[in-house]
DOMI-497792 format. One line per 3 residues: number of its first residue (from 1); for each residue x, y, z of N, C-alpha, C. Coordinates in steps of 0.02 Angstrom, whole numbers. Layout:
// residues N
NUM> X Y Z X Y Z X Y Z | ...
// end
This chain:
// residues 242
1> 901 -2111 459 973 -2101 452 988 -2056 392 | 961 -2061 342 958 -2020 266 949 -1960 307 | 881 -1934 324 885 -1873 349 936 -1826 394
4> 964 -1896 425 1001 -1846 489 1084 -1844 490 | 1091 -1893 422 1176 -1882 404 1175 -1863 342 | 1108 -1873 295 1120 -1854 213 1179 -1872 183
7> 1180 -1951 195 1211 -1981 150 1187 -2012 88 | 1228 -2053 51 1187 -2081 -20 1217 -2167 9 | 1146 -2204 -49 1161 -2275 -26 1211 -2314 -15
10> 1265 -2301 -51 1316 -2331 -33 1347 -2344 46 | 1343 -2269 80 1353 -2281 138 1302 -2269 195 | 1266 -2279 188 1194 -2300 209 1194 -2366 207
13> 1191 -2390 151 1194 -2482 149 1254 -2503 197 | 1328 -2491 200 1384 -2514 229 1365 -2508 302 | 1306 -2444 334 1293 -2457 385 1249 -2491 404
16> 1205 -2497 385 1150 -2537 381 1169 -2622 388 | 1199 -2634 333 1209 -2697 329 1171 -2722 263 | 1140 -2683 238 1107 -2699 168 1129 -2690 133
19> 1107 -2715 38 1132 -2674 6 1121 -2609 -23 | 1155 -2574 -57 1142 -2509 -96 1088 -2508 -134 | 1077 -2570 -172 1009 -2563 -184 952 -2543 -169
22> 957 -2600 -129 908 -2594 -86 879 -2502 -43 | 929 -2496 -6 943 -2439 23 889 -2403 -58 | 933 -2393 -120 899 -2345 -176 839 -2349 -184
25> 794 -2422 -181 736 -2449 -176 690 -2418 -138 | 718 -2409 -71 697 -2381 -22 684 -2319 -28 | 727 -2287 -28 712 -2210 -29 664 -2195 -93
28> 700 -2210 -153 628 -2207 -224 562 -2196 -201 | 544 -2271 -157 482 -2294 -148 441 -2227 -94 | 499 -2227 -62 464 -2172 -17 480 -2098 -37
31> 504 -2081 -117 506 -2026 -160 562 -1980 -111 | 617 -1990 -84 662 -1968 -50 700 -1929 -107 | 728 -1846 -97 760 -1810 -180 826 -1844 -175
34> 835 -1851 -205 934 -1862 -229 953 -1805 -187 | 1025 -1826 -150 1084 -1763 -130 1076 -1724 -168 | 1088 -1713 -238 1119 -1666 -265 1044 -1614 -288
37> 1004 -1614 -269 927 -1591 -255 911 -1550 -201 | 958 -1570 -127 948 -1530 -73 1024 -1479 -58 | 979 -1415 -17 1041 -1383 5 1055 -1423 55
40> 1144 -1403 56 1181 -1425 112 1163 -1426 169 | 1163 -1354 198 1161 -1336 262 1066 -1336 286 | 1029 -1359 250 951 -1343 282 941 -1423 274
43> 928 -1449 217 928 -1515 190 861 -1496 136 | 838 -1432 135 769 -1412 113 819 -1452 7 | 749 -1446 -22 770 -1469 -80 772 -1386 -107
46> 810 -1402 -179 845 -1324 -213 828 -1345 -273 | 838 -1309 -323 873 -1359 -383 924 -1379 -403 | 915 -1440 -451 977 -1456 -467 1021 -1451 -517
49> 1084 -1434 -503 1148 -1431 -542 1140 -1453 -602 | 1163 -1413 -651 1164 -1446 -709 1217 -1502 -737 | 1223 -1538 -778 1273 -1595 -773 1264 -1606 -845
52> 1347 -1658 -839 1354 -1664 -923 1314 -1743 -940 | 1314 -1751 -1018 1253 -1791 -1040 1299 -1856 -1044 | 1338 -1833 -1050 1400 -1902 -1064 1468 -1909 -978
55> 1456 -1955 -960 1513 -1958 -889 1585 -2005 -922 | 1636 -1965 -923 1698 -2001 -936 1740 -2014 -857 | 1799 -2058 -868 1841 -2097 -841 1900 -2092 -862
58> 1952 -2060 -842 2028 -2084 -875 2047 -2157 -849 | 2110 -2178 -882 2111 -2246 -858 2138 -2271 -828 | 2208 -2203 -812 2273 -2216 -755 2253 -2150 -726
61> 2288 -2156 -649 2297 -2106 -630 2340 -2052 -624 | 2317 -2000 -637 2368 -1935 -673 2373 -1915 -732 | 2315 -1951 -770 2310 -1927 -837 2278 -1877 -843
64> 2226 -1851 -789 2188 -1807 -803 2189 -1784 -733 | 2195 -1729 -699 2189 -1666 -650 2156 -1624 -645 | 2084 -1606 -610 2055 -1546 -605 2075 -1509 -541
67> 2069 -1442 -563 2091 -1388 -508 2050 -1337 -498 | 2011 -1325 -436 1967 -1267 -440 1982 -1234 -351 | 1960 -1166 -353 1937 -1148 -300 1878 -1120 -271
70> 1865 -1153 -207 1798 -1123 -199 1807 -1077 -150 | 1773 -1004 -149 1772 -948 -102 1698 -987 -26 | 1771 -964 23 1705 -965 86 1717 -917 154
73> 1664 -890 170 1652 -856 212 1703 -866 267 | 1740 -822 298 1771 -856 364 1696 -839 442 | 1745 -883 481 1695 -880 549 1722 -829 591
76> 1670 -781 603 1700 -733 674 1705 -782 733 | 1731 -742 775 1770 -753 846 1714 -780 878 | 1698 -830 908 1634 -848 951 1594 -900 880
79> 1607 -890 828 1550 -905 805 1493 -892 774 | 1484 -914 712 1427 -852 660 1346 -904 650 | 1292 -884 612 1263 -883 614 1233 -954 632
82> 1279 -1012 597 1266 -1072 628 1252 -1079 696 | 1312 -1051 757 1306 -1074 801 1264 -1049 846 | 1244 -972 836 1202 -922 851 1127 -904 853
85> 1109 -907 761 1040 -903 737 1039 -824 731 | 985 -836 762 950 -750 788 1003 -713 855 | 1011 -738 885 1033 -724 909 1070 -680 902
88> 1106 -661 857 1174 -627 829 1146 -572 808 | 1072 -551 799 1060 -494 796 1016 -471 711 | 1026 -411 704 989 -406 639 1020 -424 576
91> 994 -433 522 1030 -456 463 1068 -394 436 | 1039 -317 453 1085 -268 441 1144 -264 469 | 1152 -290 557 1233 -286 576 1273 -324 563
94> 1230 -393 551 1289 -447 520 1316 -435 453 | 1290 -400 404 1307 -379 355 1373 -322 348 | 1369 -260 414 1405 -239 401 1461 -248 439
97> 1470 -313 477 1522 -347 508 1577 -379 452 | 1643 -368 444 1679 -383 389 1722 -458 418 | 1715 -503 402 1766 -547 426 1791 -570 374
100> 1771 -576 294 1812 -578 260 1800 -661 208 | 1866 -695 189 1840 -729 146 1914 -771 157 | 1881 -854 165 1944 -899 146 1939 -923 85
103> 1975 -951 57 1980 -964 -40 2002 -1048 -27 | 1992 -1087 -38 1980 -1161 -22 2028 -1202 -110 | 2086 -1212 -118 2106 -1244 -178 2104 -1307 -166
106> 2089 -1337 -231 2082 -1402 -224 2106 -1450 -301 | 2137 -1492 -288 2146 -1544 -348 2131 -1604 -340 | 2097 -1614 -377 2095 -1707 -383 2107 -1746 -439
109> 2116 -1796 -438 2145 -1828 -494 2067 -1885 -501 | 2066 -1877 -588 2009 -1899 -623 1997 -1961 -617 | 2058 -2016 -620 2039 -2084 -629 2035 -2100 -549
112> 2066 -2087 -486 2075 -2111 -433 2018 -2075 -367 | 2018 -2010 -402 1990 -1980 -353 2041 -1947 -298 | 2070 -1972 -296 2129 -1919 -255 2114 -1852 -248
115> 2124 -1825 -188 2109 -1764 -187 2152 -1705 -114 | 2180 -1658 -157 2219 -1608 -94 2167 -1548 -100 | 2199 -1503 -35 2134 -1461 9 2198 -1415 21
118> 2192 -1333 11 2229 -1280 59 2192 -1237 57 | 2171 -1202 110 2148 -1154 121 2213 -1088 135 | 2179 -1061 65 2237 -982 55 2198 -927 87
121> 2240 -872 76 2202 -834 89 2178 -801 29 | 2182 -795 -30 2175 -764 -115 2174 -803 -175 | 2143 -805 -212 2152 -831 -286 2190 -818 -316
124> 2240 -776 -327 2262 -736 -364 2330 -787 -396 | 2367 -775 -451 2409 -799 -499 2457 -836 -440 | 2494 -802 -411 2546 -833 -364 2527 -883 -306
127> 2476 -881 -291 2432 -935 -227 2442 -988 -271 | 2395 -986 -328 2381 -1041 -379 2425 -1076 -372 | 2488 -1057 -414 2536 -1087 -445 2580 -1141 -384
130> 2581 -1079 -314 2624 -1122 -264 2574 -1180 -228 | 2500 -1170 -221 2470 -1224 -206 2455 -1276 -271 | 2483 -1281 -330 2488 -1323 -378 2553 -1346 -365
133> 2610 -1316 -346 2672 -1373 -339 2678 -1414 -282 | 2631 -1373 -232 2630 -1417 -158 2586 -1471 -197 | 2523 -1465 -212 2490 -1529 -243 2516 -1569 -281
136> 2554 -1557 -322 2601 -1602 -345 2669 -1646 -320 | 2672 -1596 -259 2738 -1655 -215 2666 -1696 -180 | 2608 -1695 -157 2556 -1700 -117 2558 -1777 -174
139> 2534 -1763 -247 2523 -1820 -267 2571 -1869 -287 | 2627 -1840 -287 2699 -1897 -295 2689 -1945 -240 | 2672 -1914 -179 2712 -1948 -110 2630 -2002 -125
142> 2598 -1988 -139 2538 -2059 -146 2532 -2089 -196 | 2597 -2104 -241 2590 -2127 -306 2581 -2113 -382 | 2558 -2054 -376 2547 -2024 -422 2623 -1983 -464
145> 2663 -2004 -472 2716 -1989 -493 2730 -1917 -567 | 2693 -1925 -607 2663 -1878 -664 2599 -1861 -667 | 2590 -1793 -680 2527 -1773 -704 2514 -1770 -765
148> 2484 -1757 -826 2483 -1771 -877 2442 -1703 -924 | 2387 -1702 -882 2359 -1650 -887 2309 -1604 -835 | 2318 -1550 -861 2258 -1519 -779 2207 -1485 -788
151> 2166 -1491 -791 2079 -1443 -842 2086 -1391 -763 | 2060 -1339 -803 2020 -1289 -768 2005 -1240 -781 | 1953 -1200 -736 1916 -1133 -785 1949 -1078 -815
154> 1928 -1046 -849 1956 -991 -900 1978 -939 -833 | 2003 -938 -772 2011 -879 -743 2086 -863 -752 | 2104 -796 -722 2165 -770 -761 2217 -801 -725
157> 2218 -833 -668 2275 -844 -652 2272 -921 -680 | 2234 -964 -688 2253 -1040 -701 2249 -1005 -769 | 2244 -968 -822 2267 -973 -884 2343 -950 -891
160> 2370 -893 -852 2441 -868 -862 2476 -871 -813 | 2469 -888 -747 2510 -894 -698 2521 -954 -688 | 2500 -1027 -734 2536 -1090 -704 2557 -1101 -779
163> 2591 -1070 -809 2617 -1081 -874 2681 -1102 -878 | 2729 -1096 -820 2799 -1096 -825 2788 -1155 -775 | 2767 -1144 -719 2750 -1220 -699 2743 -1308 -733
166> 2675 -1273 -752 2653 -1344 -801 2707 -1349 -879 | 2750 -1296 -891 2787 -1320 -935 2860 -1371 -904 | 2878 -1349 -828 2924 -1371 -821 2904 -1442 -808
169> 2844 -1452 -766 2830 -1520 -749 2796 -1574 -811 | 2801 -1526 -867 2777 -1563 -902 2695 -1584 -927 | 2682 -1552 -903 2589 -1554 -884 2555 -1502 -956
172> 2494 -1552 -1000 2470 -1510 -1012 2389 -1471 -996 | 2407 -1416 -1015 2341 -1343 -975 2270 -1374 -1021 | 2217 -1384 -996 2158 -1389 -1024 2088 -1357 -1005
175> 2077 -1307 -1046 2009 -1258 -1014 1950 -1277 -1023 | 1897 -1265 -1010 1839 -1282 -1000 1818 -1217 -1031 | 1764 -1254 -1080 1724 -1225 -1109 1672 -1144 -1068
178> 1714 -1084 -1079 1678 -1017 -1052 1607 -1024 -996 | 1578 -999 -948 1524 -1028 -909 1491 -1105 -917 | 1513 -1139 -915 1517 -1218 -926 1562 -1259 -846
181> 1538 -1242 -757 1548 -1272 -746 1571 -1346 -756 | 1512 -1366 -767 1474 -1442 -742 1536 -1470 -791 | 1580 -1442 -848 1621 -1490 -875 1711 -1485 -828
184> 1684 -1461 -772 1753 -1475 -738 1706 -1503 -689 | 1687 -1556 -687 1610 -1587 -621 1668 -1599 -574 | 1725 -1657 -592 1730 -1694 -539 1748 -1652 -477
187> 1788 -1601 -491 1803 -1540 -438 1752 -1502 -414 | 1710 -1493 -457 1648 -1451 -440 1617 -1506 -373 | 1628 -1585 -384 1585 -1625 -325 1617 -1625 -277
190> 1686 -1601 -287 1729 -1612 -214 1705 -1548 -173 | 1700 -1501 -212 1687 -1426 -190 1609 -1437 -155 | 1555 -1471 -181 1502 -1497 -146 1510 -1538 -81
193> 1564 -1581 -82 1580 -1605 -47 1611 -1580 30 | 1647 -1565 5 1682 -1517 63 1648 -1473 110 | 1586 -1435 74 1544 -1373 119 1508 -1425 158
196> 1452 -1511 129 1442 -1526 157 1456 -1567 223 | 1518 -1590 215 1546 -1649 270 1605 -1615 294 | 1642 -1558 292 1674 -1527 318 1648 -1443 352
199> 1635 -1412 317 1641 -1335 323 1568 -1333 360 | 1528 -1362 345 1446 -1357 363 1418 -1398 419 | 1494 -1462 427 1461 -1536 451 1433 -1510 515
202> 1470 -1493 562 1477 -1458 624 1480 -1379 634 | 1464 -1368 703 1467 -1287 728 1532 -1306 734 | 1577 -1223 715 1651 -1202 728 1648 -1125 774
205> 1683 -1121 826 1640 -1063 856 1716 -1024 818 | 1761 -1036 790 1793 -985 772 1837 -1016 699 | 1873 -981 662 1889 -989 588 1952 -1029 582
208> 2002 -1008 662 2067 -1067 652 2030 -1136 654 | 1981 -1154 713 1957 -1210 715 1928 -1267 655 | 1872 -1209 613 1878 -1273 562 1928 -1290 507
211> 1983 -1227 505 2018 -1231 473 2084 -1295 486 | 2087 -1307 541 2127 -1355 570 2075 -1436 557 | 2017 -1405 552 1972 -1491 530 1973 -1514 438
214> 2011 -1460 412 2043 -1489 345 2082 -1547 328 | 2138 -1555 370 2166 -1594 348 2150 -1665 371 | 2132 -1655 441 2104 -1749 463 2034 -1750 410
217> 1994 -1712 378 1932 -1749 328 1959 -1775 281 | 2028 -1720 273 2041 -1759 207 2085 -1812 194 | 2122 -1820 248 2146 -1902 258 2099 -1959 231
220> 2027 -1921 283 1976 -1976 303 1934 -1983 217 | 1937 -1955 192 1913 -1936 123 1955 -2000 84 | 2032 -1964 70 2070 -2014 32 2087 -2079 30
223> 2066 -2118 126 2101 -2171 141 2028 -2201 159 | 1984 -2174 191 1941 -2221 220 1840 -2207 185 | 1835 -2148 151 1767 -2130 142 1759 -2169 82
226> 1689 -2183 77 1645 -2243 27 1653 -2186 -27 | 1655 -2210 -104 1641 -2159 -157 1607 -2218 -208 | 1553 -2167 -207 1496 -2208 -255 1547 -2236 -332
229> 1579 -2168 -370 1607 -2209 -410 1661 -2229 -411 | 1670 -2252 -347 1732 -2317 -344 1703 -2375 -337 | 1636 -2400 -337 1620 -2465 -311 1605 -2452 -216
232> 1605 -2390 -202 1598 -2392 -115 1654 -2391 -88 | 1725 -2384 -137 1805 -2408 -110 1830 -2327 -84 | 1879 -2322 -50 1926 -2236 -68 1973 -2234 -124
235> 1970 -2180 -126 2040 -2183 -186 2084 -2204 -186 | 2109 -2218 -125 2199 -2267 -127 2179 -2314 -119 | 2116 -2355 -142 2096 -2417 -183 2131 -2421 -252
238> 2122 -2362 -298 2166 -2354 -364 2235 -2345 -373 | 2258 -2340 -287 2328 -2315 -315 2384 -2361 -273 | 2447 -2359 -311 2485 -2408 -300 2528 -2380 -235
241> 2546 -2452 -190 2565 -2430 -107 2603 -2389 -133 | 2622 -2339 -60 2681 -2306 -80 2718 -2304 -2
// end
């Protein structure tokens, strides 16, 4: 089952019927790499990510907000290399086939895990800012009533284009230390997250299609998926009905 869903013990054990332990026991014994060891899409092992030495927790939710975007390939018409292989021909024509690029924003909130998904079409200053106020009516309507603060990387539009924003709502801007992913992780894991159990999970023979499988994962993400550091719970385990 590890092999053929590449999950981690938590939900491995919930299916199983064992515990997580155990499940960890297991795999150890039989020298199985950690997730964060294999690529996504092969399962082959890679290396791994670098990470910070110290793991923090805020203590309510909305005290702390990360915001990142991740760039992804869109799918031609029929279907790209996933669904294809070789098939599709030489690595020179697929190359000079242009289909372009979807831009994937994302926020989650630090203590709960909460997390919103839009696929734009650009990074650029004005996307940002309007997929930061949709995320913010996004996290009112689940409880999250204030943000407090929002980390993210030194790029030009989250440094000067959500300035009038986060002043009106009150929010303060927090950057991350110059090439220093790993200290905006928790977004960086959603962004792991996402290529594997969404964008990668399945063949999409075309780009509206998986784009329309955004929003039911991420229901399924917020309300019903195991998260190791919740105890195995979802995030609206942390957050109050609404």
């Amino acid at each position: 089952m590890r092999q053929r869903e590449r999950r981690g013990p938590d939900w491995l054990g919930a299916e199983l019927g064992i515990p997580a332990r155990t499940v960890s026991r297991v795999l150890a014994r039989h020298q199985v790499p950690h997730l964060c060891a294999l690529d996504p899409m092969t399962g082959e092992v890679i290396r791994a990510s670098k990470a910070t030495t110290v793991r923090y927790e805020r203590e309510r939710p909305g005290e702390l907000v990360h915001m990142d975007v991740k760039k992804l390939g869109r799918i031609p018409d029929g279907g790209g290399w996933k669904a294809h292989g070789r098939s599709m021909g030489s690595s020179r024509s697929r190359k000079l086939t242009v289909v372009g690029y979807d831009y994937v924003h994302s926020l989650v909130d630090d203590h709960s895990r909460l997390a919103y998904s839009e696929i734009l079409s650009d990074e650029k200053g004005p996307a940002c800012a309007a997929f930061l106020a949709r995320a913010i009516d996004y996290f009112a309507a689940h409880g999250i009533g204030r943000i407090e603060r929002l980390m993210t990387d030194n790029a030009w539009a989250y440094r000067y284009s959500l300035r009038e924003l986060c002043a009106a709502a009150g929010i303060k801007q927090v950057f991350i230390r110059p090439h220093c992913p790993w200290q905006n992780g928790k977004v960086e894991r959603l962004n792991r997250t996402l290529l594997t159990e969404w964008a990668y999970r399945q063949v999409f023979l075309t780009n509206d299609e998986r784009t329309a499988a955004l929003a039911p994962w991420l229901e399924h993400y917020n309300t019903h998926r195991r998260h190791s550091a919740l105890g195995g719970l979802p995030p609206v385990s942390r957050l109050l009905p609404t």
